[in-house]
C-alpha positions as CSV (number, residue, x, y, z in Angstrom):
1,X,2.0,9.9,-8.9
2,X,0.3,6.5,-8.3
3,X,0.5,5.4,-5.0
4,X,1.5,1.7,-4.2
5,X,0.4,-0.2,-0.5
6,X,2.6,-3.1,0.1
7,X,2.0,-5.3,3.3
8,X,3.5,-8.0,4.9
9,X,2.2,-9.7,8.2
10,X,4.5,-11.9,10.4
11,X,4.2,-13.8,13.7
12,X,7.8,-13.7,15.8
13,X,8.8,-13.1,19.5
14,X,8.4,-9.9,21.7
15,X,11.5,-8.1,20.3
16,X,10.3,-8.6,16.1
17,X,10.5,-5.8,14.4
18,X,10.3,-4.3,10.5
19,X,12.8,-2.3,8.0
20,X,11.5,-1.4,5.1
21,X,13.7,-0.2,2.1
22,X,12.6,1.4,-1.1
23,X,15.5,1.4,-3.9
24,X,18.2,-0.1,-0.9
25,X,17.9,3.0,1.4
26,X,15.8,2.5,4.7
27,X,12.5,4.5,4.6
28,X,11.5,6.5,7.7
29,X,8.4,7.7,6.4
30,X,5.3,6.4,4.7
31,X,5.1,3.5,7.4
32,X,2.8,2.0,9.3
33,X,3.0,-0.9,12.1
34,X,0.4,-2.6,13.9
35,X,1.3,-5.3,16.7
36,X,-0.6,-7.8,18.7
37,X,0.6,-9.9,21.7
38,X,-0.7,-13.2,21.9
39,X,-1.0,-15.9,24.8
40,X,2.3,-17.6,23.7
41,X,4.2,-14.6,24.1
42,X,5.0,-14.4,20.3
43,X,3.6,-11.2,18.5
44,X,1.9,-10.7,15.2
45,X,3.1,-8.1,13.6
46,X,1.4,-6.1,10.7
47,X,3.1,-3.3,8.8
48,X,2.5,-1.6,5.2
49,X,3.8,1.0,2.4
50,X,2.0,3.7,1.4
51,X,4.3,5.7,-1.3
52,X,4.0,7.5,-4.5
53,X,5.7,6.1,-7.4
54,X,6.8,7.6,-10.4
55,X,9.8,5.6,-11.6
56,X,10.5,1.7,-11.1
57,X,11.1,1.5,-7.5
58,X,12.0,-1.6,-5.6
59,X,10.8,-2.5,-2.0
60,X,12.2,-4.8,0.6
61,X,10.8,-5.7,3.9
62,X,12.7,-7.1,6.4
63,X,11.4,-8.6,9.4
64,X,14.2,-8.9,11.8
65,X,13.9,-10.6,15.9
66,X,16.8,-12.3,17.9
67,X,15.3,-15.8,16.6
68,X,15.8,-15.4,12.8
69,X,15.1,-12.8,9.9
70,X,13.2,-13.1,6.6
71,X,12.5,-10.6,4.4
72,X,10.6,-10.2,1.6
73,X,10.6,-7.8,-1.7
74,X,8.2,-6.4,-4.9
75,X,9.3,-4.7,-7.6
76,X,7.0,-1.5,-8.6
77,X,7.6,-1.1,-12.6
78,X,6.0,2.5,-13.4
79,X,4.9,3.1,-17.0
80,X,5.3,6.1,-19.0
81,X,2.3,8.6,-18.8
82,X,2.2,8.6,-22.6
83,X,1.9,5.3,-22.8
84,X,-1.6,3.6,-24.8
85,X,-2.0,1.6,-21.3
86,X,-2.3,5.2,-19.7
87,X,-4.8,6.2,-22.2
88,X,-7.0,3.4,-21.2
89,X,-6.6,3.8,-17.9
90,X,-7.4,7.6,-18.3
91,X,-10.8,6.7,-20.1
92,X,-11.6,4.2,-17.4
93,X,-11.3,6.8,-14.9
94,X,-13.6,9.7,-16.9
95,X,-16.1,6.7,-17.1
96,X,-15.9,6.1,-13.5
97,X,-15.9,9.2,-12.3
98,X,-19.1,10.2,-14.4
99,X,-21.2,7.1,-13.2
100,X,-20.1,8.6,-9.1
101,X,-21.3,12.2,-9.9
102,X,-24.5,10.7,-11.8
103,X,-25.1,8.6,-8.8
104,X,-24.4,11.7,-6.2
105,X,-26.7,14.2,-8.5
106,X,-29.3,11.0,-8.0
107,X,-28.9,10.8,-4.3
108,X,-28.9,14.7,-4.1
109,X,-32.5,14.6,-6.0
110,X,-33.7,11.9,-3.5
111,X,-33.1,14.2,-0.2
112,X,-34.7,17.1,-1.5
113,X,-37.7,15.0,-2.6
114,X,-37.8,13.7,1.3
């Protein structure tokens, strides 16, 4: 499944925290959260999304402190694999992928020859 990173960055006081939901039910997983304190006593804040995706899935960040909320929210629109978009992307990857073992098969050839 294709996996989707979605980020949002916030600056709030001490107690600011994040919920993320994916499709309106609160994800526990997949999460990651970064703070920083700074002089003023406010935090920045820095969390993001790393799921796999194989349907339309909708994704809501809230960011939540005793001050004041706002939240923000994507939607993911997955396409089906049969798709001609797919097909293109599917040649675009064989290309890529042949020009990185090409380029490690050259790299390979220049150790040996040092």
């Amino acid at each position: 499944f294709p996996q989707s990173k979605l980020t949002d960055i916030f600056i709030g006081p001490s107690d600011s925290h994040f919920v993320w939901k994916k499709n309106g039910q609160r994800m526990k997983a997949c999460i990651t959260e970064q703070s920083h304190m700074l002089f003023d006593g406010r935090l920045h804040v820095l969390s993001w999304v790393n799921d796999a995706v194989s349907q339309n899935t909708k994704y809501e960040c809230s960011f939540i402190s005793k001050v004041g909320n706002t939240a923000s929210e994507v939607l993911i629109t997955a396409e089906d694999k049969d798709s001609a978009c797919q097909d293109g992307w599917t040649k675009e990857f064989v290309t890529w992928r042949t020009a990185i073992n090409e380029h490690d098969k050259m790299m390979q050839n220049w150790r040996k020859t040092w």
